[in-house]
C-alpha positions as CSV (number, residue, x, y, z in Angstrom):
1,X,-63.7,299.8,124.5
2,X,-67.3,299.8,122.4
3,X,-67.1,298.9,119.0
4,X,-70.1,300.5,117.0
5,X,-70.8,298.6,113.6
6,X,-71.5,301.7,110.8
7,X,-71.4,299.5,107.8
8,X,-69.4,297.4,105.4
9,X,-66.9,299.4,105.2
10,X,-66.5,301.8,108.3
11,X,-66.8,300.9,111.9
12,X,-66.4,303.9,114.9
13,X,-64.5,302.6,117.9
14,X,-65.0,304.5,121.3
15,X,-61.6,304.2,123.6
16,X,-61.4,305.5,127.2
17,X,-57.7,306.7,128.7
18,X,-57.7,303.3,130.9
19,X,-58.3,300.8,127.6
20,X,-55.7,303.0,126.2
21,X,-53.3,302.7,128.8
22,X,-53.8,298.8,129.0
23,X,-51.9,299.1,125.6
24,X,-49.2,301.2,127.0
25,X,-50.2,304.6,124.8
26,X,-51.9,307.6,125.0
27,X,-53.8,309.6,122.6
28,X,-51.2,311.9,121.4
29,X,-49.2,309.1,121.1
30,X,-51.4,307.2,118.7
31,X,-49.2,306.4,115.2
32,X,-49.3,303.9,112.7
33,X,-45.0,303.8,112.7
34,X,-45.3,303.1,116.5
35,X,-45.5,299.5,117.4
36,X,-48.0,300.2,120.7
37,X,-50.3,301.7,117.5
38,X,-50.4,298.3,115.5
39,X,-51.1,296.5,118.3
40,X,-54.1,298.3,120.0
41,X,-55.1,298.5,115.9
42,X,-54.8,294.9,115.3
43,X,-56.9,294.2,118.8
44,X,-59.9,296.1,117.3
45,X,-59.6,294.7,113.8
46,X,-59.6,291.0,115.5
47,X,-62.7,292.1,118.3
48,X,-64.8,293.8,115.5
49,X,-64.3,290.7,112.7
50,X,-66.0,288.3,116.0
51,X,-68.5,290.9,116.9
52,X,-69.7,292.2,114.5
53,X,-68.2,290.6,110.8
54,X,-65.9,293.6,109.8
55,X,-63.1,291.7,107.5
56,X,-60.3,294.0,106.9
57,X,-57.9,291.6,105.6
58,X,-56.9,292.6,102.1
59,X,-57.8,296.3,102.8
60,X,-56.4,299.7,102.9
61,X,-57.6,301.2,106.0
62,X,-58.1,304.9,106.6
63,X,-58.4,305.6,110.3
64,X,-59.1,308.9,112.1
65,X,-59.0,309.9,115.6
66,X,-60.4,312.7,117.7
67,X,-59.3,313.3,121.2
68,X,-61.8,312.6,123.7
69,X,-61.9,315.0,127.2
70,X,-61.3,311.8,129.4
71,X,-58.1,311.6,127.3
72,X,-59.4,308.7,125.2
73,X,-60.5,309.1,121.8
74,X,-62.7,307.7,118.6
75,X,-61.6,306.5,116.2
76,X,-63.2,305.9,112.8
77,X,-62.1,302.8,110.9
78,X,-62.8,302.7,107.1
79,X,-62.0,300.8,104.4
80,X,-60.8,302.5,101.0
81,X,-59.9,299.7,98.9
82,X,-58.4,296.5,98.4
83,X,-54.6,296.6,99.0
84,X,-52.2,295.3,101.8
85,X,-53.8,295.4,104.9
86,X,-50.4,297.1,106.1
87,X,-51.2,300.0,104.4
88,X,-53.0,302.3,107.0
89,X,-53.1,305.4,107.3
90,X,-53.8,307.2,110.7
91,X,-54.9,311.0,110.7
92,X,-55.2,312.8,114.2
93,X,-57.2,316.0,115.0
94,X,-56.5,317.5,118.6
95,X,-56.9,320.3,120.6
96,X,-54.9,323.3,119.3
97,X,-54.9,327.3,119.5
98,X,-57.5,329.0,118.2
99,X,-56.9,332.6,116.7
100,X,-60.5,334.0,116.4
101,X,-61.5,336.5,113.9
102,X,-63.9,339.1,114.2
103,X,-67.6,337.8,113.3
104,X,-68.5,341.1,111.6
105,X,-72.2,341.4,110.5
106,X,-72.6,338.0,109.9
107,X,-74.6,335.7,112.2
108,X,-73.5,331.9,112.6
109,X,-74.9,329.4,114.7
110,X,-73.2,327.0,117.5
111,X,-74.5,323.5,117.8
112,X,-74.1,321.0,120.6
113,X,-74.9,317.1,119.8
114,X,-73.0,314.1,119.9
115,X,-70.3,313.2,117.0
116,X,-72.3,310.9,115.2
117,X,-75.2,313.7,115.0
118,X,-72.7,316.1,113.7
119,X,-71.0,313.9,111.6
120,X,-74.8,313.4,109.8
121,X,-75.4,317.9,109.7
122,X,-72.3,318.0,108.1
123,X,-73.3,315.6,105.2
124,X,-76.2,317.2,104.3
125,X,-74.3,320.7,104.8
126,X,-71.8,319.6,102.1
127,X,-74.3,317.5,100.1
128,X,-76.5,321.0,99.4
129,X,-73.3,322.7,98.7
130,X,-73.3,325.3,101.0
131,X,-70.2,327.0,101.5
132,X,-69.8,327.5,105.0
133,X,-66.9,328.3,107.4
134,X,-67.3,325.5,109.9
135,X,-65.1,324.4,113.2
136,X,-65.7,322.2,115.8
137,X,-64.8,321.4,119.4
138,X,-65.4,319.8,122.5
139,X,-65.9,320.4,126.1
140,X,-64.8,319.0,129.5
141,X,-68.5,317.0,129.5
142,X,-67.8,315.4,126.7
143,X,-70.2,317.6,124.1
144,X,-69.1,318.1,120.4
145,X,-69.9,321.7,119.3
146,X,-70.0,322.8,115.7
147,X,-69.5,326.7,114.9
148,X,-71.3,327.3,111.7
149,X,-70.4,330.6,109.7
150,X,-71.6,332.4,106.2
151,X,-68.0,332.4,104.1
152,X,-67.1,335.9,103.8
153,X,-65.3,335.2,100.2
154,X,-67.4,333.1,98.4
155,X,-65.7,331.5,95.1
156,X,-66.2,333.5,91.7
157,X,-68.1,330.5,90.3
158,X,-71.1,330.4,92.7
159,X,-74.0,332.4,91.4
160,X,-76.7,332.2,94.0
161,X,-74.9,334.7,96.4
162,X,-77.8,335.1,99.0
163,X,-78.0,330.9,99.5
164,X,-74.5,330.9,100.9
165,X,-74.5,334.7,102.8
166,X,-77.8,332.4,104.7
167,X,-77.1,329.6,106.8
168,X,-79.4,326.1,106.5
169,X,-82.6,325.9,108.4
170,X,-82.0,322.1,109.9
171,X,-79.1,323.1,112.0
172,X,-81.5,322.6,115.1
173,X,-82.7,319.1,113.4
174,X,-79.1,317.6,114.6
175,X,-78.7,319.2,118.2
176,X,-79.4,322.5,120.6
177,X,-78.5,325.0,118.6
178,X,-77.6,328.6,119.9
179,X,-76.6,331.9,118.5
180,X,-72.8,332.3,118.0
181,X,-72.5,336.0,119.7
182,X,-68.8,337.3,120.3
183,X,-70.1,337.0,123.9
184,X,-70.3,332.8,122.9
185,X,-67.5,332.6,120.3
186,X,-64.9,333.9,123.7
187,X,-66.6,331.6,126.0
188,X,-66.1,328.3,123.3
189,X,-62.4,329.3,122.8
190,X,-61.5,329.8,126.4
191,X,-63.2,326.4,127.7
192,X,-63.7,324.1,125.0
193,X,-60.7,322.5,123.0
194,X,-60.6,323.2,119.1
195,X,-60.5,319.8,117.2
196,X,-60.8,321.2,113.4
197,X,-60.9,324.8,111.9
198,X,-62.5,326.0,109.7
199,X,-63.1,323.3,107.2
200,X,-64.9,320.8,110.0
201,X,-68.1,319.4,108.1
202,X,-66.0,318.4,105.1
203,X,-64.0,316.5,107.6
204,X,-66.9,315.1,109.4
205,X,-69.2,314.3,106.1
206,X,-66.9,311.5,105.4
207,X,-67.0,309.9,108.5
């Protein structure tokens, strides 16, 4: 288990399939309601207040998990306000079909980096208000892949069409980024697992 100290209020906890079979679960298995859950939670909360000074107690905690491809997973611990410390709420995003639509004329962009690079693209993505259609993934090594897409139906209010039909200039800042061709799009869907669809960097920009 590695504990990674974000700040005050958010802490990112890496978990391999071994540390999460020491506490009799799995990843899919990973809820709040489950009593192997608010053990392996409490465990974390306890090892990151002595490493590193994170107090939960007297918090509401919001905790998300993505599957990792050793069958482990991340989790990202953050605190939303003061409240019982009982109330947590655990969201999980795994692997799941992915029905692919036709790119059309529109070029996107894939890029490869690590979750907390991704997590920092999608930020600024949302922070400059671009509307994009964004999904992400991983593969069996372990990469985190972000598909990045000009919205075909932009919303009525948005005046500065050609911004949004473009796609930002600093996608390569944050990782290798490649040209999603249909060619690229087939190869992600048939090898890599889908974690979130469509919506990914609004997901990811509050991590």
């Amino acid at each position: 288990m590695e504990l990674i100290y974000i700040s005050e209020t958010q802490l990112k906890i890496i978990l391999s399939g071994e540390d999460l079979m020491s506490y009799g679960i799995t990843a899919d298995q990973l809820d709040y309601s489950n009593v192997s859950t608010r053990h392996l939670i409490w465990a974390i909360l306890n090892s990151a207040k002595s490493e590193s000074g994170f107090n939960a107690d007297n918090s509401k905690l919001s905790i998300t998990v993505f599957d990792s491809a050793d069958g482990g997973c991340e989790l990202y611990i953050k605190k939303e306000s003061i409240g019982k410390t009982d109330n947590i709420s655990v969201s999980q995003y795994k692997a799941k079909t992915y029905r692919h639509s036709a790119l059309g004329k529109a070029k996107g962009k894939y890029i490869v980096a690590d979750l907390s690079s991704l997590c920092k693209l999608s930020y600024r993505i949302i922070s400059d208000k671009f509307h994009l259609r964004t999904s992400l993934y991983f593969d069996s090594r372990g990469n985190y892949i972000l598909t990045v897409n000009p919205e075909k139906r932009l919303p009525s209010y948005i005046t500065d069409k050609e911004k949004h039909t473009n796609l930002p200039q600093y996608l390569s800042e944050y990782g290798a980024s490649y040209e999603l061709t249909e060619k690229a799009l087939t190869h992600i869907n048939e090898y890599c697992k889908m974690i979130s669809e469509g919506n990914a960097a609004e997901l990811l920009s509050t991590l």
